[in-house]
C-alpha positions as semicolon CSV with decimal commas, in nm:
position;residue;x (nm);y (nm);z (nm)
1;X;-0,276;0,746;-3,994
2;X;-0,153;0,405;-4,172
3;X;-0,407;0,112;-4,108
4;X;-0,138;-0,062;-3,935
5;X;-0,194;0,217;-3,663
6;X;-0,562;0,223;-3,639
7;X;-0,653;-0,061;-3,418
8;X;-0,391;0,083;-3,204
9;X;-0,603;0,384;-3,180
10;X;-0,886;0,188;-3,160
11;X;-0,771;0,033;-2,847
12;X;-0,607;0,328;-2,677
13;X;-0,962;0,545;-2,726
14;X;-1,113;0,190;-2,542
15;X;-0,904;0,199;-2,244
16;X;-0,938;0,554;-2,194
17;X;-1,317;0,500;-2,250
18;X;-1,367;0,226;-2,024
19;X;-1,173;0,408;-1,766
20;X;-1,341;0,739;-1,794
21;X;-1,632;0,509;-1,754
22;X;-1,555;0,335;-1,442
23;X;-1,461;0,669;-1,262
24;X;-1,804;0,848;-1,362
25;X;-1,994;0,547;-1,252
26;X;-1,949;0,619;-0,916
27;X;-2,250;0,872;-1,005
28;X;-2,578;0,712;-0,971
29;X;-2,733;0,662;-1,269
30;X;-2,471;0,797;-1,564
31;X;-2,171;0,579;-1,720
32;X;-2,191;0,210;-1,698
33;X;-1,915;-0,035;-1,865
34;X;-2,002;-0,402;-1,966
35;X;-1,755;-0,613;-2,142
36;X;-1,814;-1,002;-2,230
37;X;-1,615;-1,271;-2,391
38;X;-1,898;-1,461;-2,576
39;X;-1,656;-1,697;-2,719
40;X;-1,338;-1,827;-2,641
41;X;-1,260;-2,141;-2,730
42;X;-1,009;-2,385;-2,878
43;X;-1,136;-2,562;-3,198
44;X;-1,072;-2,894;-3,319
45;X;-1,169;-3,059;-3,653
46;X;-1,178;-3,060;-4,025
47;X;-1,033;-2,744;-4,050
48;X;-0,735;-2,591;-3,851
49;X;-0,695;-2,647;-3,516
50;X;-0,687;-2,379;-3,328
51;X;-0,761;-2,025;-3,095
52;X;-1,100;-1,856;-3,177
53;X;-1,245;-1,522;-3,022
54;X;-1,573;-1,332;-2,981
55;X;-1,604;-1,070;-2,797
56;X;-1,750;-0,698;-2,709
57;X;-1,796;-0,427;-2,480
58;X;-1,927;-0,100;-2,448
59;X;-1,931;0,215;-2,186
60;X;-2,205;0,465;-2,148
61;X;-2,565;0,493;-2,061
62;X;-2,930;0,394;-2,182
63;X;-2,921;0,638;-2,474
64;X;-2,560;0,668;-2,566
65;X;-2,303;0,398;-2,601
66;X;-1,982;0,343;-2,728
67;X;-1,925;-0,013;-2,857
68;X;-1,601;-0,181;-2,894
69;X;-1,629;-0,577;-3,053
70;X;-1,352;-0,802;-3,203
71;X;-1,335;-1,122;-3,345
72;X;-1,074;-1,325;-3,489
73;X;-0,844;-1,697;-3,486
74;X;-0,511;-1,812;-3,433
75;X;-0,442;-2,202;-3,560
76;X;-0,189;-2,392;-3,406
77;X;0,055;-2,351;-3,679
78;X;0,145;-2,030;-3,853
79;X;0,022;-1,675;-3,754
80;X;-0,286;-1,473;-3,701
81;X;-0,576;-1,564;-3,965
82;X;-0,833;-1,325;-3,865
83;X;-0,812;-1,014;-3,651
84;X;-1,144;-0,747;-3,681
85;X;-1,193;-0,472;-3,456
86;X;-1,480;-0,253;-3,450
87;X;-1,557;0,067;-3,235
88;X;-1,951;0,227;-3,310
89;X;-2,154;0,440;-3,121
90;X;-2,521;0,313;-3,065
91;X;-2,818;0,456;-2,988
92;X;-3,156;0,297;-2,878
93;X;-3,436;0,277;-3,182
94;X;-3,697;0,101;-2,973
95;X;-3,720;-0,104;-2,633
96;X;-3,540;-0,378;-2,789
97;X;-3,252;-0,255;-3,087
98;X;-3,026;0,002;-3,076
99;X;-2,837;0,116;-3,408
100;X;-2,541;0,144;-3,469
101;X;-2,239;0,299;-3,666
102;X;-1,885;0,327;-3,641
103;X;-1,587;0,190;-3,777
104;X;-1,420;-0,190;-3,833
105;X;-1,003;-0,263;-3,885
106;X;-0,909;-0,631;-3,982
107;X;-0,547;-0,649;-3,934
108;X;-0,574;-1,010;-4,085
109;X;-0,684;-1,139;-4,376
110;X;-0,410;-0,950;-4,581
111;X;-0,446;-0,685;-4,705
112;X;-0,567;-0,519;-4,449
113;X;-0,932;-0,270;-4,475
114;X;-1,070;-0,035;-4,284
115;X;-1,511;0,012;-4,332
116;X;-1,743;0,186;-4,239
117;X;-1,994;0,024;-4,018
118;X;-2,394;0,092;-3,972
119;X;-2,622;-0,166;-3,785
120;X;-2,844;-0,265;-3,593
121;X;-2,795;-0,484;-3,212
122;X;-3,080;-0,597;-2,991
123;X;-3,348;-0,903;-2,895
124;X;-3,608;-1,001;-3,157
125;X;-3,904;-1,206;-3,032
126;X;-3,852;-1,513;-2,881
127;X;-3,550;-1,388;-2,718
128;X;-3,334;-1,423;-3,023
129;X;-3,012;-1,229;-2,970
130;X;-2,991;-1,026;-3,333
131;X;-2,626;-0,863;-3,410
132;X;-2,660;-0,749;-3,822
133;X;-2,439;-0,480;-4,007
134;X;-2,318;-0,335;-4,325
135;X;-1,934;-0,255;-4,388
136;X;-1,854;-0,050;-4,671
137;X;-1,455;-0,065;-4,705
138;X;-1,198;0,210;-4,793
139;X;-1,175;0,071;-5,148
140;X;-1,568;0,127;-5,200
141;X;-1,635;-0,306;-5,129
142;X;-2,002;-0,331;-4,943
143;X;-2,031;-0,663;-4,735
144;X;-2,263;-0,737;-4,446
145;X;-2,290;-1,000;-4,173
146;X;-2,607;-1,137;-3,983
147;X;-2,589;-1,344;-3,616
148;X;-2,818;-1,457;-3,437
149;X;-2,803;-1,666;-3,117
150;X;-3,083;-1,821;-2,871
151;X;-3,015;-1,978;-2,486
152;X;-3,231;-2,243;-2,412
153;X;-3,251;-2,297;-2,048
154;X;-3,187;-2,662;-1,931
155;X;-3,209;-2,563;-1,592
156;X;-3,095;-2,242;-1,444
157;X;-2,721;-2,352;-1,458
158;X;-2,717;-2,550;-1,787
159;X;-2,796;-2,350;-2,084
160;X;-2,817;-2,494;-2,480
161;X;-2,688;-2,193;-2,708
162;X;-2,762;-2,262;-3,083
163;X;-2,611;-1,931;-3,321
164;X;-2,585;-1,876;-3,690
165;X;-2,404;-1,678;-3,910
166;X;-2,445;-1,543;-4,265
167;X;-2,212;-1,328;-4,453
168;X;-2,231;-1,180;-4,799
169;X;-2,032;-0,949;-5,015
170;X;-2,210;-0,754;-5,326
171;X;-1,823;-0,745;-5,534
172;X;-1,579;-1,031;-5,517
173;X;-1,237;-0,896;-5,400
174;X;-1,017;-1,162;-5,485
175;X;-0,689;-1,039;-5,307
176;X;-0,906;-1,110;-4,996
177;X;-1,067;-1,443;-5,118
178;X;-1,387;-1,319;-5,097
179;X;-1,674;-1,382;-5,366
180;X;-1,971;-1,226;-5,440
181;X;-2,360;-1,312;-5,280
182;X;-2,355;-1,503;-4,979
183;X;-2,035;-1,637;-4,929
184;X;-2,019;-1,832;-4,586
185;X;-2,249;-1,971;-4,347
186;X;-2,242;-2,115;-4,035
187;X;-2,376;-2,248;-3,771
188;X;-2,312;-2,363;-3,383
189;X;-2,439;-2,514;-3,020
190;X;-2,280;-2,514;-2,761
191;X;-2,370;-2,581;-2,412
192;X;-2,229;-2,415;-2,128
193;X;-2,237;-2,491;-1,695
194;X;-2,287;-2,122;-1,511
195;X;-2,060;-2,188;-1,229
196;X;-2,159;-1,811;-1,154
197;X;-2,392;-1,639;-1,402
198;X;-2,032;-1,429;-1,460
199;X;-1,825;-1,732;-1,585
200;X;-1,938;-2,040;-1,750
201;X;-1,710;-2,337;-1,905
202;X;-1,884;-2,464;-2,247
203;X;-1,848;-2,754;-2,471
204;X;-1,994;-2,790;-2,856
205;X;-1,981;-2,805;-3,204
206;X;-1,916;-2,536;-3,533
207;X;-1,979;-2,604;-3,858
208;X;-1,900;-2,384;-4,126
209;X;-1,946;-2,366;-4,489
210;X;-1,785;-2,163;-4,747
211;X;-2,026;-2,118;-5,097
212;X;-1,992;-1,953;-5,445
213;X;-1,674;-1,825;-5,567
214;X;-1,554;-1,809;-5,190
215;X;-1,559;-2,174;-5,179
216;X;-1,369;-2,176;-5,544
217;X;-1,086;-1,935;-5,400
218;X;-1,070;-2,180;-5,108
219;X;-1,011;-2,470;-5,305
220;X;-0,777;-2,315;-5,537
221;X;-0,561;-2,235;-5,220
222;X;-0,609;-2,634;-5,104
223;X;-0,802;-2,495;-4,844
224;X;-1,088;-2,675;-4,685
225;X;-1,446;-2,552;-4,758
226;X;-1,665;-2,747;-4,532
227;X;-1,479;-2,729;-4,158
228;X;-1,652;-2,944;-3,878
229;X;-1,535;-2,877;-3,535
230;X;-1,505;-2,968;-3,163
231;X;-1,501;-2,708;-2,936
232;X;-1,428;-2,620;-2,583
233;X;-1,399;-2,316;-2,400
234;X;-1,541;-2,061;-2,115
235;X;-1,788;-1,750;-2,152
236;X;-1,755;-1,436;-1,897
237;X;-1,879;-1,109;-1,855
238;X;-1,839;-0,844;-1,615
């Protein structure tokens, strides 16, 4: 199978997942599906304006789950920037993390790259929302990622979100524009209006930082570095 046709795959074995899963759940106490949109928004600032996602999913039970996230932005003008999908199976590890592994396709940046995933999901103390994993690519590159995120309730309607992001590569892969160490950071609030705890409209602000050699490949492409946004957009589950 060409990479082109994985995330194909990865979506068909979703749907068929997700539907198996909403057939079994009409027995009591086996397969469940969840999906939520944590982010999607339109972005406007320093950088490019544009379409940005966050979202994930998964069908199963309290011991077994199969995960499917995805991530990615569209500016204004040209095509697709970013485009990651990831399908893992996770398994609890205590009352409060599961781990999990699978496997991540980014159709954009170019070339594409196919990994190996292993992590870990769940709510550290204080009710911080912890999402870290490891990707190990195809071509042998190791990278990993750390988010974390936090509601702060205004009132039970209102909720402040501040989230961060680190990400970090141990090779530079310069075909991707991707240094070495830790190579982006960034960080967000947002506050959002539950209309229903199911769907709430948001407003807020991104800021994001590229450092080390990433932020060299960036300016050698008259790229920005240091993007400030706007942002304005609606979270749902269901």
């Amino acid at each position: 199978m060409n990479n082109k046709a994985i995330p194909l795959a990865l979506g068909a074995a979703l749907v068929s997942a997700l539907a198996a899963g909403r057939a079994w759940a009409a027995e009591p106490g086996q397969i469940f599906t969840f999906f939520q949109a944590e982010q999607l928004e339109y972005r406007t600032g320093t950088g490019k304006d544009g379409l940005n996602w966050d979202a994930q999913g998964w069908v199963g039970n309290d011991d077994h789950k199969l995960w499917f996230k995805t991530e990615g932005e569209k500016p204004n003008e040209g095509k697709l920037e970013k485009g990651e999908f990831q399908l893992l199976y996770s398994r609890p590890i205590s009352d409060f993390f599961d781990v999990q592994a699978g496997v991540r396709q980014d159709i954009k940046p170019n070339p594409d790259r196919t990994f190996a995933v292993f992590g870990v999901q769940g709510i550290a103390p204080y009710k911080i929302e912890i999402d870290a994993a490891a990707f190990v690519s195809h071509e042998g590159e190791v990278s990993a990622r750390l988010k974390g995120e936090y509601d702060m309730l205004i009132t039970q309607q209102l909720i402040l979100q501040p989230t961060a992001e680190i990400n970090l590569a141990v090779q530079s892969v310069k075909e991707r524009d991707i240094g070495s160490g830790v190579n982006s950071v960034g960080v967000g609030l947002r506050l959002r209006y539950e209309i229903i705890r199911e769907f709430a409209p948001y407003i807020g602000f991104q800021w994001e930082r590229k450092l080390g050699q990433t932020a060299d490949y960036a300016r050698a492409d008259r790229e920005t570095v240091d993007n400030r946004s706007f942002v304005t957009g609606v979270r749902f589950w269901f």
